[in-house]
Backbone bond lengths (Angstrom), bond angles and torsions (degrees), N, CA, C in turn:
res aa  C-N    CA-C-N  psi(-1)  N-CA   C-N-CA  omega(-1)  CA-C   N-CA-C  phi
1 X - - - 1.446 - - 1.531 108.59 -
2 X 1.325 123.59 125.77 1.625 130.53 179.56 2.098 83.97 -76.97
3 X 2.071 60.51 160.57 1.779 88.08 162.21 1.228 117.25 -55.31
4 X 0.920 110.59 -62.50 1.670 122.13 -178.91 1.833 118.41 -40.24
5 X 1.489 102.06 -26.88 1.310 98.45 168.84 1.369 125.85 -71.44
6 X 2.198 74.20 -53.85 1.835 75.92 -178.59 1.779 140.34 -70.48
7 X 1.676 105.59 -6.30 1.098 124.08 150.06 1.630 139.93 -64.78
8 X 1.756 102.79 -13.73 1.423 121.81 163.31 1.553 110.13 -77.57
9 X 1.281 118.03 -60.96 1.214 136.74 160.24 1.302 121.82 -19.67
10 X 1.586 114.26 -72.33 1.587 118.14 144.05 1.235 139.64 -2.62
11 X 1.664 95.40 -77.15 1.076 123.21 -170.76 1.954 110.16 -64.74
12 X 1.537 120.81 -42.63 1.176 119.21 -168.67 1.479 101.53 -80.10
13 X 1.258 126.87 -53.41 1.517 136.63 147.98 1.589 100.17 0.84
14 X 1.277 104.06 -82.05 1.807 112.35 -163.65 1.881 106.51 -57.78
15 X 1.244 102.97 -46.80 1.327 111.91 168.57 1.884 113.89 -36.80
16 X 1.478 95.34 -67.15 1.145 88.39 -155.63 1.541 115.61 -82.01
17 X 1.596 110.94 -3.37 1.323 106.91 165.50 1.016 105.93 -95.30
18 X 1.254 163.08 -29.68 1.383 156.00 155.50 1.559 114.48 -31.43
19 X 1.518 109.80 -50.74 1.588 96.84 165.44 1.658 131.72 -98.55
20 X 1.068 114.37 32.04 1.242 162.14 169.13 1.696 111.49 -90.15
21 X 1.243 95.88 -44.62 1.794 108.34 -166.44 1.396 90.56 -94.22
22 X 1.627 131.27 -37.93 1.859 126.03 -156.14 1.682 78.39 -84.57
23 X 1.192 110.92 -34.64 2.077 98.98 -158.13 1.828 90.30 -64.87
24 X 1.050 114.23 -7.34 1.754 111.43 -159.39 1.566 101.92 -84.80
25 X 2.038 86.03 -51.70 1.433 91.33 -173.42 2.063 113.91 -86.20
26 X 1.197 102.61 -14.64 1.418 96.35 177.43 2.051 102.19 -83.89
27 X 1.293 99.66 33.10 1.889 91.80 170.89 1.869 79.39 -102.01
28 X 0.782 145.01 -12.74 1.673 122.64 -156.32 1.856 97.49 -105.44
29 X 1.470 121.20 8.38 0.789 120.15 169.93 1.946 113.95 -105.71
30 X 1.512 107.61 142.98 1.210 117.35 -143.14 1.699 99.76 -96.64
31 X 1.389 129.60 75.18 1.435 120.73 -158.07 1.740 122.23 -84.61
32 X 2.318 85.10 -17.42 1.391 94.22 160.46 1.151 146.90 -11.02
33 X 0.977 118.75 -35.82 1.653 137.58 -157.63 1.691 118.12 -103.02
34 X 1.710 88.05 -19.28 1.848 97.15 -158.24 1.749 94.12 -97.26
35 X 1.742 110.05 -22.38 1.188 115.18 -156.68 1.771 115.23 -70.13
36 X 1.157 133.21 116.12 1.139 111.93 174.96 1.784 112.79 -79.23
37 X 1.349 118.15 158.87 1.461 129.23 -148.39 1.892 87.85 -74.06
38 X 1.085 121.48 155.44 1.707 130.64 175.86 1.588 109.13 70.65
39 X 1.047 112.60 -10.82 1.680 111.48 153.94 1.637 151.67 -128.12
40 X 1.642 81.24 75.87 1.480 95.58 -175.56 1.479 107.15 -53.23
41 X 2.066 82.45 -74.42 1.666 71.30 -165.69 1.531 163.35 -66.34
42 X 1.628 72.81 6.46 1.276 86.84 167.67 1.742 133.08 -89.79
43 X 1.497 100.72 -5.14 1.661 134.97 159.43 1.560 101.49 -69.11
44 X 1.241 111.25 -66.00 1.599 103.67 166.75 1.375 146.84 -44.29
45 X 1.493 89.56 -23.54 1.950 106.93 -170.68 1.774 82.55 -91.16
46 X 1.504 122.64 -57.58 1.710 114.40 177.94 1.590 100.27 -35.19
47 X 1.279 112.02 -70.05 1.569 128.15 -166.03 2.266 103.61 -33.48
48 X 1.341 88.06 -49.38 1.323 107.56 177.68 1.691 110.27 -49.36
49 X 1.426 80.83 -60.71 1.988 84.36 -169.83 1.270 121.93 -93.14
50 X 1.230 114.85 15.46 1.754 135.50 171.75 1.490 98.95 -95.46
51 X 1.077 144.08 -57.01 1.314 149.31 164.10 1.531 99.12 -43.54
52 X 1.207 138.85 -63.30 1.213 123.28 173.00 1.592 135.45 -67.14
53 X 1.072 122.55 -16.00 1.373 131.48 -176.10 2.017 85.46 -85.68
54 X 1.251 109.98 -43.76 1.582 111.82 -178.86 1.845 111.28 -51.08
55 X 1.527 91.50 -59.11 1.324 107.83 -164.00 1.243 99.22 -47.34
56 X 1.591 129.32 -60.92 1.441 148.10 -146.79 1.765 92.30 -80.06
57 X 0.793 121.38 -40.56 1.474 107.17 -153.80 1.420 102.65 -96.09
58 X 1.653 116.54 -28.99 1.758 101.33 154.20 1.400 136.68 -81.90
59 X 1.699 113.77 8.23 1.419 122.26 161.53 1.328 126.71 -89.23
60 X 1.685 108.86 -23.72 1.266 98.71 150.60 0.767 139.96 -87.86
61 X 1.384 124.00 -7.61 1.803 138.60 159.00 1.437 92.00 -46.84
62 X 1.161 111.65 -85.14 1.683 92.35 175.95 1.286 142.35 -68.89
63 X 1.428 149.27 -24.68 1.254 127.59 125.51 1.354 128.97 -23.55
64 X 1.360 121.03 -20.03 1.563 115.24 173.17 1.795 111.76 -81.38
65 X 1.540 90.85 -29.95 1.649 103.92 -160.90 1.642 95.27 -78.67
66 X 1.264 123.49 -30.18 1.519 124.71 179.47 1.766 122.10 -62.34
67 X 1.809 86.88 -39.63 1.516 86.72 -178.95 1.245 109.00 -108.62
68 X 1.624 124.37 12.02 1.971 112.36 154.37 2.063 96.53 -71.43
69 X 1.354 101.65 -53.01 1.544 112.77 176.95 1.429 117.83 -24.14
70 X 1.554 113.72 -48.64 1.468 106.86 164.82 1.082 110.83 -91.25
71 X 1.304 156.60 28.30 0.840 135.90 122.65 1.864 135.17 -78.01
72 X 0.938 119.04 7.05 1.297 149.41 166.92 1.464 128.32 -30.18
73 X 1.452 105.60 -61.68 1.309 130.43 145.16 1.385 123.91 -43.14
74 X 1.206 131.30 -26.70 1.885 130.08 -170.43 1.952 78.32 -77.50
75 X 0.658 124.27 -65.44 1.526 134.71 -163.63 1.477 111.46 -20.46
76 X 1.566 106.05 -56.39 1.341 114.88 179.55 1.256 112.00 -79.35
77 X 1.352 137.61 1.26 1.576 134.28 -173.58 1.542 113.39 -93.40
């Protein structure tokens, strides 16, 4: 298996538990209130794609932070 895989691999991995983790943590938020009555699902489909814009954008925060990290080392040489 190349790098390149196993850095795909990684990468969807982190993805998909990261938005996995916002859908977890965006249940403790209270949206009740914002919803007007006859449109859930469309509260749900937000609910949906708020968890993902979350998920995605703090896995590549870290996938980014892993691979400046190895690069770290050129610095001191």
């Amino acid at each position: 298996m190349s790098i390149f895989g196993v850095q795909s691999l990684l990468g969807v991995i982190s993805h998909i538990l990261f938005i996995m983790l916002s859908f977890w943590a965006l249940r403790a938020v209270r949206f009740d209130n914002w919803i007007n009555k006859g449109q859930v699902r469309q509260a749900q489909v937000l609910y949906i794609f708020l968890s993902i814009v979350i998920g995605y954008t703090v896995s590549s925060f870290f996938l980014e932070f892993i691979n400046l990290s190895k690069s770290l080392p050129y610095l001191l040489k």
